[in-house]
C-alpha positions as CSV (number, residue, x, y, z in Angstrom):
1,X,24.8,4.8,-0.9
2,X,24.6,1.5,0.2
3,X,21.6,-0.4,-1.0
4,X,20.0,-3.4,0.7
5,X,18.5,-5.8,-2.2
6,X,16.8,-8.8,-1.3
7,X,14.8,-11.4,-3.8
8,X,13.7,-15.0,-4.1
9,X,16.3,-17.4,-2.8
10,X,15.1,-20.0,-5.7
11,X,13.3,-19.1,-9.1
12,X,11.9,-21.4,-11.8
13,X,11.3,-19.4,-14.9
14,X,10.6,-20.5,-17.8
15,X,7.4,-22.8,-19.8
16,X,6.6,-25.4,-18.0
17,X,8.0,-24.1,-14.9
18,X,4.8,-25.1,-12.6
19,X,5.4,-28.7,-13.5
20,X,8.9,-28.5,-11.0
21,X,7.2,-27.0,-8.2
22,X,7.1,-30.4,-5.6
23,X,10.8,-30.2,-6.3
24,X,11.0,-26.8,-5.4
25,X,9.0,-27.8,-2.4
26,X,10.1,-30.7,-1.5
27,X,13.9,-29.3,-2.1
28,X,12.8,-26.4,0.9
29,X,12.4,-29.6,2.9
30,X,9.1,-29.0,3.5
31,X,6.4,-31.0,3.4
32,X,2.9,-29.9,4.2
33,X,2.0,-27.0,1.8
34,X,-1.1,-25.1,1.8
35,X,-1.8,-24.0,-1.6
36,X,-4.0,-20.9,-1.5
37,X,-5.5,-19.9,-4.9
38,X,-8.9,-18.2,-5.9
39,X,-12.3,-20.5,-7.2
40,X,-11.6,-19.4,-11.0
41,X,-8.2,-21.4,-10.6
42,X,-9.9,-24.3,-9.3
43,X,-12.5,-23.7,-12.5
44,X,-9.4,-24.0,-14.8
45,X,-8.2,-27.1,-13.7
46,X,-4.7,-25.1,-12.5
47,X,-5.1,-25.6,-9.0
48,X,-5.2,-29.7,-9.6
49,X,-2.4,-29.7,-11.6
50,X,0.0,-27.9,-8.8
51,X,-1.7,-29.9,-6.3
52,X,-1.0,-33.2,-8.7
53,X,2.7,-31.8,-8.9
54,X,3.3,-31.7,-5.1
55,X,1.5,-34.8,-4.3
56,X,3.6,-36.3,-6.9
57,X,7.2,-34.8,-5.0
58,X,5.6,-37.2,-2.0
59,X,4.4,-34.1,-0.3
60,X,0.9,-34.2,1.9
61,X,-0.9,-30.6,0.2
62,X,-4.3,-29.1,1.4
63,X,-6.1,-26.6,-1.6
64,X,-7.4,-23.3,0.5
65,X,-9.6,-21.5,-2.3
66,X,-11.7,-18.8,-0.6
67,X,-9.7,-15.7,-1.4
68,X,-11.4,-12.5,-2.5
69,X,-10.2,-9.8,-4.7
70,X,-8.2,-7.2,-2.6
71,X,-8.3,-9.6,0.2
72,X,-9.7,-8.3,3.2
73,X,-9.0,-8.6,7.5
74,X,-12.2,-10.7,7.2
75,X,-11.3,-12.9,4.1
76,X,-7.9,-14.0,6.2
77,X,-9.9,-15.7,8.9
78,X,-10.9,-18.8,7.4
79,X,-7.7,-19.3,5.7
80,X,-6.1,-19.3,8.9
81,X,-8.7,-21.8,10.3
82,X,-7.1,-24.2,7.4
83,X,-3.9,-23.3,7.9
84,X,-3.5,-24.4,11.6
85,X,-6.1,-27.3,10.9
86,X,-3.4,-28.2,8.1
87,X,-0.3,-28.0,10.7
88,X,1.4,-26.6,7.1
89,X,4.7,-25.7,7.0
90,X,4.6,-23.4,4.2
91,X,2.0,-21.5,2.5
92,X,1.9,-21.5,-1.6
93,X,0.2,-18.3,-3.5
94,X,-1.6,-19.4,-7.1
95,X,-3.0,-16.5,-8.7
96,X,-2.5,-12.8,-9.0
97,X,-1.7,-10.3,-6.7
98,X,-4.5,-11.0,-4.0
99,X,-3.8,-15.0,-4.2
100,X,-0.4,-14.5,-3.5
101,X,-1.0,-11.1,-0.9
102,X,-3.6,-13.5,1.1
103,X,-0.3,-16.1,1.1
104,X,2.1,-13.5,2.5
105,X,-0.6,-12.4,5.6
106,X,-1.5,-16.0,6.0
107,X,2.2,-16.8,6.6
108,X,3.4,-14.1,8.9
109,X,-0.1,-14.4,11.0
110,X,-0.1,-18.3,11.0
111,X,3.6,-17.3,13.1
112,X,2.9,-14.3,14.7
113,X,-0.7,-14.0,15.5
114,X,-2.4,-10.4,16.1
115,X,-3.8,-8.5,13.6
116,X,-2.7,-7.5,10.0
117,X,-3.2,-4.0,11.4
118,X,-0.2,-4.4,13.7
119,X,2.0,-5.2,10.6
120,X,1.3,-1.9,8.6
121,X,3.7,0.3,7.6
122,X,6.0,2.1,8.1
123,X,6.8,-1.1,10.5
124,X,9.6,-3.7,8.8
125,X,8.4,-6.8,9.1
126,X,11.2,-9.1,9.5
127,X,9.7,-12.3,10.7
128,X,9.2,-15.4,11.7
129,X,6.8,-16.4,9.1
130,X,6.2,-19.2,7.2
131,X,8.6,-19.7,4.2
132,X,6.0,-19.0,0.8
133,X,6.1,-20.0,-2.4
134,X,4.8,-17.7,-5.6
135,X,3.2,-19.1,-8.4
136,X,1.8,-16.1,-10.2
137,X,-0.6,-16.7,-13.0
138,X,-0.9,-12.8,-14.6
139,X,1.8,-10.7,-15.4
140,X,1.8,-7.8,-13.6
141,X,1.8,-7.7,-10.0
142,X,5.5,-8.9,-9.5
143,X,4.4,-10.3,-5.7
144,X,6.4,-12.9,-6.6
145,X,9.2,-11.2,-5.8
146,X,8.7,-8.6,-3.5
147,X,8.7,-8.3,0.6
148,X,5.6,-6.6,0.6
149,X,1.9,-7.7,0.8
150,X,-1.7,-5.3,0.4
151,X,-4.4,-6.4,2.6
152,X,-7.6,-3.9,3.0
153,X,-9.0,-3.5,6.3
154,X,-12.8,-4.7,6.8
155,X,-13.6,-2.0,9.8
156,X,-12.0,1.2,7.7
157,X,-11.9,0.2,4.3
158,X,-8.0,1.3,4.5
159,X,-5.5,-0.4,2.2
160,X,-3.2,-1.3,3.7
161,X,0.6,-1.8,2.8
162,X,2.7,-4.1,4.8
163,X,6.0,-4.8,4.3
164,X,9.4,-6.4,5.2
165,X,11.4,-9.5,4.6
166,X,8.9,-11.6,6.0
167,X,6.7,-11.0,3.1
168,X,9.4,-12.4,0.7
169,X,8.8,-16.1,-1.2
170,X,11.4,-18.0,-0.2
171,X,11.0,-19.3,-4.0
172,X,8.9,-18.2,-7.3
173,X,7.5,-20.3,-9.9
174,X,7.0,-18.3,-13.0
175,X,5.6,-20.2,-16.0
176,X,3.7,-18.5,-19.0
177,X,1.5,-21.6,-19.7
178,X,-0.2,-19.9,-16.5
179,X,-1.1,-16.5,-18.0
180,X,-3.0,-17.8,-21.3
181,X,-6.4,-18.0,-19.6
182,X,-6.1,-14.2,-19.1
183,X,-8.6,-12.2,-20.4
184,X,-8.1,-9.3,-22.3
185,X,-9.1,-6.7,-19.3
186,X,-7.0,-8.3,-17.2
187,X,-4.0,-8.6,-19.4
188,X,-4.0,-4.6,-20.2
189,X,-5.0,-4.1,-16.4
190,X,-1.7,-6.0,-14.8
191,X,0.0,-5.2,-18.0
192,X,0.2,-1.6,-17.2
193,X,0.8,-2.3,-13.6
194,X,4.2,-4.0,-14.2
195,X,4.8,-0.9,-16.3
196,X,4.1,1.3,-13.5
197,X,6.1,-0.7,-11.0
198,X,9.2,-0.7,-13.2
199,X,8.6,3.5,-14.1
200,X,8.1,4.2,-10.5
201,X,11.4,1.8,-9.3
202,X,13.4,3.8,-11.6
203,X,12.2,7.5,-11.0
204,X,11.9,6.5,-6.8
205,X,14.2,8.5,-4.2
206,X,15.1,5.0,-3.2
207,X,16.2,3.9,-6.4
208,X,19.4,1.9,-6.8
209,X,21.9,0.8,-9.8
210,X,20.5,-2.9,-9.2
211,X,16.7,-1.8,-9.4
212,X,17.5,1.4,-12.4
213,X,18.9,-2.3,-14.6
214,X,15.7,-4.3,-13.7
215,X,12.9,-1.5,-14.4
216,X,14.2,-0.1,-17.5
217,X,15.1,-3.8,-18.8
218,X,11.3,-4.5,-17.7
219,X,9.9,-1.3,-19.4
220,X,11.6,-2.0,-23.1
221,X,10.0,-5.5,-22.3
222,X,6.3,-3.9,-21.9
223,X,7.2,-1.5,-24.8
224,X,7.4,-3.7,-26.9
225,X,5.0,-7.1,-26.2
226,X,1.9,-5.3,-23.9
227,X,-0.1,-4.2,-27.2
228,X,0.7,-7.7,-28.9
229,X,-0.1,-9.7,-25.9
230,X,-3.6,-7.8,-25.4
231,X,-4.5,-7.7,-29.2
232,X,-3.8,-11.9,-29.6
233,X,-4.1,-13.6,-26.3
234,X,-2.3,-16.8,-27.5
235,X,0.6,-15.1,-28.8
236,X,2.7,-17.0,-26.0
237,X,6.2,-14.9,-27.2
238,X,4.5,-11.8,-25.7
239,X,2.7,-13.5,-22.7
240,X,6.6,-14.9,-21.9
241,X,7.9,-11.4,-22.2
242,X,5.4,-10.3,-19.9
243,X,5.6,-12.6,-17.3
244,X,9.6,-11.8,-17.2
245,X,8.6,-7.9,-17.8
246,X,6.5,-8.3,-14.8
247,X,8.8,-10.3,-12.0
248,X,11.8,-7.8,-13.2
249,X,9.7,-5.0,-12.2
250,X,8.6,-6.8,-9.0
251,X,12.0,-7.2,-8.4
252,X,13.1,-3.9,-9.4
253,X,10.5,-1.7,-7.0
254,X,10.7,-4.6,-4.0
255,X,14.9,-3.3,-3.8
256,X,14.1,0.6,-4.8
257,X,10.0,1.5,-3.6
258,X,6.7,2.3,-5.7
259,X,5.9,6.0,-5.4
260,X,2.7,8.8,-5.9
261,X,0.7,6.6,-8.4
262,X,0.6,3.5,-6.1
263,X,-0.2,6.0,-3.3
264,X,-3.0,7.3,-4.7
265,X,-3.8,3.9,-6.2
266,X,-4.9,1.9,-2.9
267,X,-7.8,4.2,-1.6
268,X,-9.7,3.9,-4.9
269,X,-9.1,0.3,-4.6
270,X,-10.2,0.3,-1.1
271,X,-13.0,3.0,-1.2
272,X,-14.7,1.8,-4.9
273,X,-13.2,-1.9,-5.5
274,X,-11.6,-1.4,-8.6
275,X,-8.7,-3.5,-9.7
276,X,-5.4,-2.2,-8.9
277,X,-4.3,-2.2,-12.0
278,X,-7.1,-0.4,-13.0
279,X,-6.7,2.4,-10.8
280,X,-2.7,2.8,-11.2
281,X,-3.8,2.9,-15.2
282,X,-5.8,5.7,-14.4
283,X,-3.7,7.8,-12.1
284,X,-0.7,7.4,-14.7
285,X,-0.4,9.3,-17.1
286,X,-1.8,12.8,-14.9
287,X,0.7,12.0,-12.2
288,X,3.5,11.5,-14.2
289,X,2.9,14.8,-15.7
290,X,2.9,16.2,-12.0
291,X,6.3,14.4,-11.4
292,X,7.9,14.8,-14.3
293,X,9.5,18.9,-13.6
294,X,11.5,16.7,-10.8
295,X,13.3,14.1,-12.4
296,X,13.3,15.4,-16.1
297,X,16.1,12.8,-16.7
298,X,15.0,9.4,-14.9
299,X,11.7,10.3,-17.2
300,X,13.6,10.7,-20.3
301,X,15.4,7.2,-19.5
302,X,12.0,5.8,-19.0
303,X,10.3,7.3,-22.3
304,X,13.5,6.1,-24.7
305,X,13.3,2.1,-22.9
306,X,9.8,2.1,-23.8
307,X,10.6,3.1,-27.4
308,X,8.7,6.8,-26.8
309,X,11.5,8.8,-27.3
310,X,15.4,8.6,-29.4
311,X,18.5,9.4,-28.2
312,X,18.3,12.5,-30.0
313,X,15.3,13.9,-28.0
314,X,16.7,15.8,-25.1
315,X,15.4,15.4,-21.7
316,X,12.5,17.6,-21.2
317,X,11.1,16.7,-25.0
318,X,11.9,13.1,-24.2
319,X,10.1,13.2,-20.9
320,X,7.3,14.9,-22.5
321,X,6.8,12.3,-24.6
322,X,6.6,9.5,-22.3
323,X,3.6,11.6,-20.8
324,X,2.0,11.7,-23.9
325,X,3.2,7.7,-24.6
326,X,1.3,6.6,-21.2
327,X,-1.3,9.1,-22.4
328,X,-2.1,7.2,-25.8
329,X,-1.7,3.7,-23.9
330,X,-4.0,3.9,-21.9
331,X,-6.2,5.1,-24.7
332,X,-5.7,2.7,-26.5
333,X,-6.1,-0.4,-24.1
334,X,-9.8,1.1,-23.1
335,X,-8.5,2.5,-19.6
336,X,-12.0,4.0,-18.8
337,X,-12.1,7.3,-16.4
338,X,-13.5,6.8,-12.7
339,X,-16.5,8.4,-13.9
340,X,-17.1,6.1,-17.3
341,X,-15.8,3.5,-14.4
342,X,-19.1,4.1,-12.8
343,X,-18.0,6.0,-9.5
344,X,-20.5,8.4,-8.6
345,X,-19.0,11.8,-8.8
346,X,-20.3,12.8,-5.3
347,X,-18.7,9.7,-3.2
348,X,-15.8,10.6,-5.3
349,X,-15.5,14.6,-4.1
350,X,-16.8,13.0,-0.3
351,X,-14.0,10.5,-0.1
352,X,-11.0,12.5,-1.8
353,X,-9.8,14.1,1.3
354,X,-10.1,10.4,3.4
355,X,-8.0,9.3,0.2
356,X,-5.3,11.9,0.4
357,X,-5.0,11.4,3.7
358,X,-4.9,7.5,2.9
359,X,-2.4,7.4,0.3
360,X,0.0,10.1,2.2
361,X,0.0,7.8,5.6
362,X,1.3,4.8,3.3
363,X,4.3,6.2,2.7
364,X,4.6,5.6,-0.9
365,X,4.2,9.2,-1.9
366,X,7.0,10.2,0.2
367,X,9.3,8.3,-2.1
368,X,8.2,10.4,-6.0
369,X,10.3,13.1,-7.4
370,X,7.7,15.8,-6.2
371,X,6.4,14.4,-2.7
372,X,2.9,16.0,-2.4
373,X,0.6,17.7,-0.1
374,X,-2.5,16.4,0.8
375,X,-3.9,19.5,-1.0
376,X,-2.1,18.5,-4.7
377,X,-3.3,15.2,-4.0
378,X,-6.8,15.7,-3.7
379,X,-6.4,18.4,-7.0
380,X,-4.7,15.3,-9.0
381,X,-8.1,13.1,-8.0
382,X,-10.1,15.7,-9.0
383,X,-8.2,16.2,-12.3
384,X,-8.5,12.6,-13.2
385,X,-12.0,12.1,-12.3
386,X,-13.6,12.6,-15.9
């Protein structure tokens, strides 16, 4: 098998990191950034410190800071207003996932015009877009590294996935001094979905020698510093380990594909505007246990990285195990239910089938160990409901 890997051209990691961006800017040869972030960025002061560090390169930056949680067809608008107003030549994502997901659309629409809609998959997007820079500040999405970006549509509430090359930074600024703001919601939330990235890179029909390294080198990482990092927020050893835990697992699934729990993961998002994090924390552990009789090994692998399982353990007790591992993680970082989420049980039952449907056009669950029916998938909503 031949695979096809592609990641950052450049990457800056390391403390203090955000303080080189205008040279990674300026060293693109570009020199009129837009630097999309959120208002809570602007609120910490982050956003004029990387706007600081570009001037300071000699480069002519304008601050776009209207994006939305799960950005939406409708949220893009305005940043595109700024973006041509702007005449930028590159677009820079501060934030989490939807900071740096708005960046990605913004880029390959500023180009290419239409609508996000036209850039769904299962179409590649291979460009031209403009080049982007990644500046995450939580650990757990990985969109620093990846060629795909999540943008929900405002007329059908449908999540959609879009993906290709042209959705890949050109560079990624990962510094740790970025994450220790994070709350302690947030940090179990994008916590577990690095977790889930890496587990579903490694257990993927697409998976590859070069991803299988990344994810299980990301999942000892989150074995070992996500419980530390959550219980003391200033403990910057395990925020660092996170932040690399995270981008290897961006990495890792970006080169091999994200599978049934991301699937699934999207409508809720879409439907009931829950985190993604969240919702792949609550579809974990139940559709791992549906995987699982598929890929008894790749689980096994997964359950002795994380530190769940020994070498002695065969495959099935080992794989069992990490079941019961995810199981006890996400009971013990507060992971509520949908229903102690507050989802009301009836739009829940309504929606499940719209969801199936949802999470089986993505393509996502096509690449799991078990690839579902819509039927299976509506009985694993069901199942995880209370």
């Amino acid at each position: 098998m031949v695979a096809g890997l592609s990641l950052p051209r450049i990457m800056r990691v390391g403390r203090g990191a955000a303080g080189e961006l205008g040279d990674v800017v300026a060293g693109l040869g570009l020199s009129r950034p837009l630097l999309v972030t959120d208002a809570f960025l602007v609120g910490t002061g982050a956003a004029d410190r990387l706007t600081a560090a570009l001037e300071g390169a000699g480069l002519h930056p304008r601050l776009f800071a209207d994006t939305v949680p799960d950005p939406t067809t409708d949220s893009l608008a305005s940043g595109l207003r700024v973006l041509r107003e702007h005449e930028a030549d590159s677009v820079i994502g501060l934030g989490g996932g939807s900071p740096m997901d708005t960046a990605k659309a913004l880029a390959l629409l500023g180009v290419q015009g239409g609508r996000m809609r036209d850039y769904k998959a299962p179409r590649v997007n291979v460009g031209p877009a403009l080049p982007v820079v990644a500046v995450p500040t939580t650990a757990g999405s990985g969109s620093e590294a990846t060629q795909f970006t999540v943008i929900t549509d405002s007329a059908t509430d449908e999540k959609m996935l879009c993906a290709g090359p042209a959705f890949l930074p050109l560079a990624a600024v990962v510094d740790v001094e970025l994450t220790l703001s994070m709350p302690y919601r947030l940090t179990a939330d994008t916590g577990i979905d690095a977790l889930t990235h890496a587990v579903e890179a490694y257990v993927s029909r697409k998976a590859n020698p070069f991803s299988d390294g990344l994810a299980l080198t990301a999942i000892a990482t989150v074995g070992r510093h996500l419980r530390r990092a959550c219980a003391d927020g200033a403990d910057t050893e395990a925020r660092a380990a996170m932040m690399l835990a995270a981008t290897q697992a961006g990495i890792a699934f970006s080169n091999s594909s994200v599978a049934l729990v991301h699937g699934m993961s999207r409508p809720i998002g879409a439907h009931f505007h829950v985190a993604h994090g969240l919702s792949n924390a609550m579809l974990f552990p139940a559709v791992t246990d549906f995987s699982v009789p598929a890929a008894p090994s790749r689980y096994a692998d997964c359950a002795r990285a994380l530190g769940a399982a020994s070498a002695a353990d065969g495959d099935a007790t080992a794989a069992a195990k990490f079941v019961d591992a995810l199981t006890v993680l996400c009971h013990d970082l507060a992971v509520p239910t949908p229903r102690a989420h507050g989802i009301d049980r009836d739009a829940w039952a309504r929606l499940t089938p719209l969801m199936a449907e949802q999470a089986l056009a993505s393509g996502s669950p096509a690449n799991n160990p078990v690839v579902p029916t819509a039927d299976r998938i509506q009985e694993l909503y069901a199942r995880i409901y209370d």
